[in-house]
C-alpha positions in Angstrom: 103.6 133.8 90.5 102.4 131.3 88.0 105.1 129.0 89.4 103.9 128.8 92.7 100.1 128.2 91.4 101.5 125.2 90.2 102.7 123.8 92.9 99.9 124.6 95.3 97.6 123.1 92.7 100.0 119.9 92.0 99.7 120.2 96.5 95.7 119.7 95.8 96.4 116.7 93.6 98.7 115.1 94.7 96.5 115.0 98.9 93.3 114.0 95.9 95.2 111.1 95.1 96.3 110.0 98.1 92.6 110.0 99.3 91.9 107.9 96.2 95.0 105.7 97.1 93.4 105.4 100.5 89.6 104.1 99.0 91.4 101.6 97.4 93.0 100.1 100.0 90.3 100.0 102.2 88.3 98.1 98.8 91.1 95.5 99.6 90.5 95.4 103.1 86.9 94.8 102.6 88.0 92.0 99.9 90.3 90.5 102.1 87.9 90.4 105.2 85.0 88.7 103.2 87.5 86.2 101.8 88.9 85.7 105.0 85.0 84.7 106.0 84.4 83.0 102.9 87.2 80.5 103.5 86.1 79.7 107.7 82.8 79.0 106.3 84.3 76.7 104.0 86.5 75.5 106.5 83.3 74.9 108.6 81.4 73.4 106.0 84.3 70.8 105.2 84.2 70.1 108.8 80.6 69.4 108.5 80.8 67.4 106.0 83.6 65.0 107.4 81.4 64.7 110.6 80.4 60.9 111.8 77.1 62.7 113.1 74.2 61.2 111.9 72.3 64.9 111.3 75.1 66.1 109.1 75.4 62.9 107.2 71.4 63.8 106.2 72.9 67.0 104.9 75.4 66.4 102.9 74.5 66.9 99.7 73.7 70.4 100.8 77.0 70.6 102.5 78.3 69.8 99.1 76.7 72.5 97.1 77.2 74.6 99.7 80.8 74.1 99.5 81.0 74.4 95.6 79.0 78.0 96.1 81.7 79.1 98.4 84.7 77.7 96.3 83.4 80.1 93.5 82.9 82.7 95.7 86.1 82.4 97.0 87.7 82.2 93.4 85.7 85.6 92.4 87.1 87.3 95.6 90.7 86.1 94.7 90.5 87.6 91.7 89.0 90.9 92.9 91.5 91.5 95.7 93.9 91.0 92.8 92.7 93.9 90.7 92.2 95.9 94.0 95.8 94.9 95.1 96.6 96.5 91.4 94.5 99.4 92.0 96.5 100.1 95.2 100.1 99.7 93.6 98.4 102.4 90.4 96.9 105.0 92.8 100.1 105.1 95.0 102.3 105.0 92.0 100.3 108.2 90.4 100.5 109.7 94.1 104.8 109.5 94.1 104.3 110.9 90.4 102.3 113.9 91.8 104.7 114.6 94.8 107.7 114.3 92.5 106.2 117.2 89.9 105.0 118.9 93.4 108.8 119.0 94.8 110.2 119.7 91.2 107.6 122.9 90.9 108.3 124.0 94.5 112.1 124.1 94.0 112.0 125.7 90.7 109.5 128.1 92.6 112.5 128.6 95.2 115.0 129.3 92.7 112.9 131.8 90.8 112.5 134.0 93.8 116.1 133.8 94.9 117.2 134.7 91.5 114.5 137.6 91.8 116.2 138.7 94.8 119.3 138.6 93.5 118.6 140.7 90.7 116.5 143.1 93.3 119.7 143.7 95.1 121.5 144.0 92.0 119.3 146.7 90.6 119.4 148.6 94.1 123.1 148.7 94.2 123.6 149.8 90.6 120.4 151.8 90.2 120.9 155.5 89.7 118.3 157.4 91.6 115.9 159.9 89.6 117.0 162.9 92.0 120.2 162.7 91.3 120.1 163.3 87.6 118.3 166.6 87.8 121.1 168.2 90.2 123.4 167.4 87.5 123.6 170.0 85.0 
């Protein structure tokens, strides 16, 4: 019975970590999406910058340090869509871990009770019944 606690818990963590595995991509997806924004603004910006009209020319100094704001930007999301890309690959890694204790626990579960019903049969076809001993005598 203990057996089959186990893998009805190991059931509960493994559907925990896959909900965890799930967070963490859609942290990436958020990560990707503002780095995705971050570099059309500094596509825009470049764009700006490059411009022959006179208004933007006035600007571009502020283009400039605009620019340089969104370069680091972009650098600092790089490097956190990178951990979050590693944070993916871990959760889904400790998910497969989970299932593969889960399966393991469920089959040894399954062979437990067929073994138990082997040796119920066994003791029903060899048993001697209680009745039958007091008639002897």
């Amino acid at each position: 019975m203990s057996q089959q606690k186990k893998s009805q818990k190991l059931m509960r963590l493994v559907a925990v970590q896959r909900h965890l595995e799930k967070m963490a991509e859609s942290d990436l997806a958020a990560t990707a999406r503002q780095r995705q924004e971050v570099t059309e603004s500094m596509t825009s910006v470049m764009e700006a910058i490059g411009s022959l009209d006179p208004v933007h020319r006035l600007f571009a100094q502020n283009y400039a340090d605009r620019f340089t704001r969104l370069s680091t930007t972009e650098r600092q999301l790089a490097g956190m869509q990178q951990l979050h890309e590693m944070r993916v690959m871990r959760e889904r890694a400790k998910g497969d871990k989970l299932d593969e204790h889960r399966l393991e626990a469920r089959e040894d579960e399954d062979r437990e009770a067929a073994d138990e019903a082997i040796l119920d049969l066994v003791d029903m076809r060899y048993a001697t019944p209680a009745s039958s001993k007091l008639h002897e005598g």
